[in-house]
C-alpha positions in Angstrom: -11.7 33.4 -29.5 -13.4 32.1 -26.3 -15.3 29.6 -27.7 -17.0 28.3 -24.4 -18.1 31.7 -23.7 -19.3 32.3 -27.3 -21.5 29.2 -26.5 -23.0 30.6 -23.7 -23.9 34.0 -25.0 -25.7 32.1 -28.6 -27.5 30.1 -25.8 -28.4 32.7 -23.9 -29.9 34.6 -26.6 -31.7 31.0 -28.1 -33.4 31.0 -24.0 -34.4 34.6 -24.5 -35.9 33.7 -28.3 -37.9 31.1 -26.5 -39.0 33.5 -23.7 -40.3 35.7 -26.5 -38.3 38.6 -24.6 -38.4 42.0 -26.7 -34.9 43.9 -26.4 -34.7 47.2 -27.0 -31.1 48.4 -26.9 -30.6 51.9 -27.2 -26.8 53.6 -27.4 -24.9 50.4 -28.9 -22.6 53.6 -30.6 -20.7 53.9 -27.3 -19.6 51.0 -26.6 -15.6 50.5 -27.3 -15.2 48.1 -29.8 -11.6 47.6 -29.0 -9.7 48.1 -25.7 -10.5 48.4 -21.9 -14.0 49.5 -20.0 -15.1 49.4 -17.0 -19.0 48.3 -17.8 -20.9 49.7 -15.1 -24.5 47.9 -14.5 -27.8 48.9 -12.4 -29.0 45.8 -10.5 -32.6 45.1 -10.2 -33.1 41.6 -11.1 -30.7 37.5 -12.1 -30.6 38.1 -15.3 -28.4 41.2 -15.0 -25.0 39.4 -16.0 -26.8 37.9 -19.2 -28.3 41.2 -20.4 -24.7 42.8 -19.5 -23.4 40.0 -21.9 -25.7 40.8 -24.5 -24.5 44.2 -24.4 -20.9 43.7 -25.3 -21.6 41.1 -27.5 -23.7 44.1 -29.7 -19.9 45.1 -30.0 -18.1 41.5 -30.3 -17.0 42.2 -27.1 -17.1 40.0 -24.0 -17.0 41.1 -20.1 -15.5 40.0 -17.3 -17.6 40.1 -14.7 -16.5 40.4 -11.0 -18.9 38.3 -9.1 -18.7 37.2 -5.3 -16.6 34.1 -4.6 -19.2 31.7 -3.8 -20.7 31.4 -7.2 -16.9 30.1 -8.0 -17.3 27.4 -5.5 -20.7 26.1 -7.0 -20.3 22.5 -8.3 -22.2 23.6 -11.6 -21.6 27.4 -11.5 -17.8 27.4 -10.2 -16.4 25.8 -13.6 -18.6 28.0 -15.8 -17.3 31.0 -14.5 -14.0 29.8 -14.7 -14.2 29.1 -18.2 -15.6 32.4 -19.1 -12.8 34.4 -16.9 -15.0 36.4 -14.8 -13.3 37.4 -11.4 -14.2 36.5 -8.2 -14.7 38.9 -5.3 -13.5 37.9 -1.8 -15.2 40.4 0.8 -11.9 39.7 3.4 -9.6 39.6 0.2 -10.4 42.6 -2.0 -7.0 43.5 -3.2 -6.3 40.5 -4.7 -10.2 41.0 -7.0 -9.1 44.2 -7.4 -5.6 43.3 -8.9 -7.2 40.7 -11.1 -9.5 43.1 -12.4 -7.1 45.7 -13.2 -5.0 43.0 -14.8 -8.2 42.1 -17.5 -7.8 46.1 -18.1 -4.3 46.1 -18.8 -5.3 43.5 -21.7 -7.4 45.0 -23.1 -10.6 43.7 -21.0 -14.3 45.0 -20.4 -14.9 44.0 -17.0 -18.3 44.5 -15.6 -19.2 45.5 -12.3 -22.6 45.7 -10.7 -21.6 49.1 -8.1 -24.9 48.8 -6.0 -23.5 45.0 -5.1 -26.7 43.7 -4.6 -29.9 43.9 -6.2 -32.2 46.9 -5.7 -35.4 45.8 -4.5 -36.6 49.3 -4.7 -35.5 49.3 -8.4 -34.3 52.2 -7.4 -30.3 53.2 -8.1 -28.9 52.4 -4.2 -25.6 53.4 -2.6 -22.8 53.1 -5.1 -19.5 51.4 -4.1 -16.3 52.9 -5.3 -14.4 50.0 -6.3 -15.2 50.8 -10.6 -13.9 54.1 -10.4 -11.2 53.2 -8.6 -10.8 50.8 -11.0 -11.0 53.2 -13.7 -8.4 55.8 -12.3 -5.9 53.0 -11.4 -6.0 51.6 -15.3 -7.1 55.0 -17.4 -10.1 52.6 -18.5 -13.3 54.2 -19.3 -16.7 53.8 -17.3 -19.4 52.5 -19.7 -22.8 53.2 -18.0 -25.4 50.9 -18.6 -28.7 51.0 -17.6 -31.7 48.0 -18.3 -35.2 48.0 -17.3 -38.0 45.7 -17.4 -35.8 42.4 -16.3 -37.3 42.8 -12.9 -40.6 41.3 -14.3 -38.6 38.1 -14.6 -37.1 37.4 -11.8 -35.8 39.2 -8.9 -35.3 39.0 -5.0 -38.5 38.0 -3.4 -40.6 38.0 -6.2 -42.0 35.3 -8.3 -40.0 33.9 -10.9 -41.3 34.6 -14.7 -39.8 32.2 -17.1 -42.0 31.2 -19.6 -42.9 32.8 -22.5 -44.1 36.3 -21.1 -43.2 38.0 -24.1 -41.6 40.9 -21.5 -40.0 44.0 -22.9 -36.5 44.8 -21.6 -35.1 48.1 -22.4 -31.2 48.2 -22.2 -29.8 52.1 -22.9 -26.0 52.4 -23.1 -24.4 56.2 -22.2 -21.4 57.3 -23.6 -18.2 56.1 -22.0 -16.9 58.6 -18.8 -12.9 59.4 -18.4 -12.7 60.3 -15.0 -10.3 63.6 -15.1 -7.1 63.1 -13.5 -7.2 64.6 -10.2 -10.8 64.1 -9.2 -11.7 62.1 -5.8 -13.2 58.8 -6.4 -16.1 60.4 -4.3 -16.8 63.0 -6.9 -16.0 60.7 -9.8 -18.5 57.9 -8.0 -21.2 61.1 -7.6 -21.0 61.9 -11.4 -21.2 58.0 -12.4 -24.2 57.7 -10.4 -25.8 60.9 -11.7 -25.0 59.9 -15.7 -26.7 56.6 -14.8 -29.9 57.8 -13.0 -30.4 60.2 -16.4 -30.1 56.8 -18.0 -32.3 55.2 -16.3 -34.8 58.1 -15.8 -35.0 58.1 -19.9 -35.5 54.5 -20.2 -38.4 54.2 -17.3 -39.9 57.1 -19.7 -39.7 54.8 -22.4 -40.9 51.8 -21.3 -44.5 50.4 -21.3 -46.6 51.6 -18.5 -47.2 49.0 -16.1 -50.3 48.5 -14.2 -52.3 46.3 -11.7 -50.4 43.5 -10.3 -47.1 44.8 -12.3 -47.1 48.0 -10.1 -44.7 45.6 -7.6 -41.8 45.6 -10.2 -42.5 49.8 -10.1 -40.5 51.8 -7.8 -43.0 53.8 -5.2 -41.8 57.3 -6.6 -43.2 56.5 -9.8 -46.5 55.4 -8.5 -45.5 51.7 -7.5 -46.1 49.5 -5.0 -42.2 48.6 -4.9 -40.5 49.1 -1.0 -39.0 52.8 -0.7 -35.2 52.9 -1.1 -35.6 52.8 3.0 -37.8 50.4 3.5 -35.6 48.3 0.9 -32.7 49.0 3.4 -34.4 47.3 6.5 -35.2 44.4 4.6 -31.9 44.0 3.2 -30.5 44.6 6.9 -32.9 41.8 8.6 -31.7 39.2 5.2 -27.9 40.1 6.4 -28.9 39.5 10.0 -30.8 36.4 9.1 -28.2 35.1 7.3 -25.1 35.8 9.8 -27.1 33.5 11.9 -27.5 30.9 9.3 -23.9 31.1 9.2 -23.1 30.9 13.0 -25.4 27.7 13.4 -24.1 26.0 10.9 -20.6 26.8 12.5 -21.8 25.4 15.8 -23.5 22.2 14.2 -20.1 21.6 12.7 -18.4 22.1 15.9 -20.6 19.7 17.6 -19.8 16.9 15.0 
């Protein structure tokens, strides 16, 4: 039993008690209770990775999450990660993520993977990478669609954080696990992922409490909200990655200087 990871989850649902956070989980059925999956998760907020945990623990299950490689170098977050065996992802190194990962399959593994990369700050389902299918085809795992909304009222990128208690439904809806058929392109496969998850999601927006006044921010624009478009959400995320790569360069040059 992974005992350090067990401790994490009971904690994490103790912060969410505190938080008065109201769950509603909807499709718990599908998850596998036994063997590999390849959890696939929408992105819209931090707290992702927790509600993804909460998800498989509904099952006894835990994930393994594939998370970028910085996080691993974090004094405090590094050796948590360790400890709970999530997989790092090196941008210039992705075969050696994506052997790990298919490793954690071969045992009999959930690993999660977030295929937008980044969160939405459209809240709308972006661009999806094809690295889970791949994943998928390459182990015979299933996908496990899973969809959450509400989270976004907590805290997400560029809006205020809301950690006290705020009492804030959160709707998680899990579909029913996806084979991909041999033969299929991981372009195809990727399209019919995406499309099973948007359904998702579309059901669980329907569900949800509507939102109004200064809540209309966490609300994508189709549905009435004051959230960015999905292209307006694409220039912003382009000037942060500009902003960024000179971040990086500067501090380069300071080091250079030194």
């Amino acid at each position: 039993m992974d005992r350090f990871y067990r401790a994490v989850v009971d904690t994490g649902h103790a912060v969410f008690a505190m938080q008065g956070l109201r769950f509603r989980m909807t499709g718990v059925g599908n998850i596998p209770r036994t063997g590999p999956a390849v959890m696939v998760l929408n992105h819209t907020n931090y707290l992702d990775f927790m509600f993804g945990g909460l998800v498989a623990d509904a099952a006894g299950r835990y994930v393994r999450f594939m998370c970028k490689e910085s996080i691993f170098r974090h004094p405090i977050g590094g050796p948590f990660m360790r400890a709970m065996k999530h997989i790092p992802v090196d941008r210039d190194a992705g075969a050696a993520s994506f052997a790990t990962a298919l490793r954690s399959l071969k045992q009999g593994e959930i690993v999660g993977v977030f295929p937008e990369a980044t969160i939405s700050r459209s809240f709308e389902l972006k661009e999806f990478k094809s690295g889970a299918v791949r994943m998928a085809q390459a182990s015979g795992a299933p996908l496990l669609p899973v969809v959450s909304w509400g989270g976004q009222r907590i805290w997400s990128k560029g809006k205020p954080k809301r950690l006290g208690r705020t009492k804030t439904p959160v709707g998680i809806r899990i579909g029913e696990p996806y084979v991909v058929p041999k033969g299929q392109s991981p372009e195809d496969a990727n399209a019919e992922l995406k499309r099973r998850m948007q359904e998702l999601l579309d059901a669980e927006q329907r569900d949800y409490p509507a939102l109004t006044g200064a809540d209309l921010q966490f609300l994508p624009h189709r549905l009435g909200g004051t959230a960015p478009t999905l292209e307006e959400a694409r220039e912003l995320e382009t000037r942060d990655a500009e902003r960024r790569r000179q971040e990086r360069a500067a501090r380069i040059a300071r080091k250079g200087r030194s």
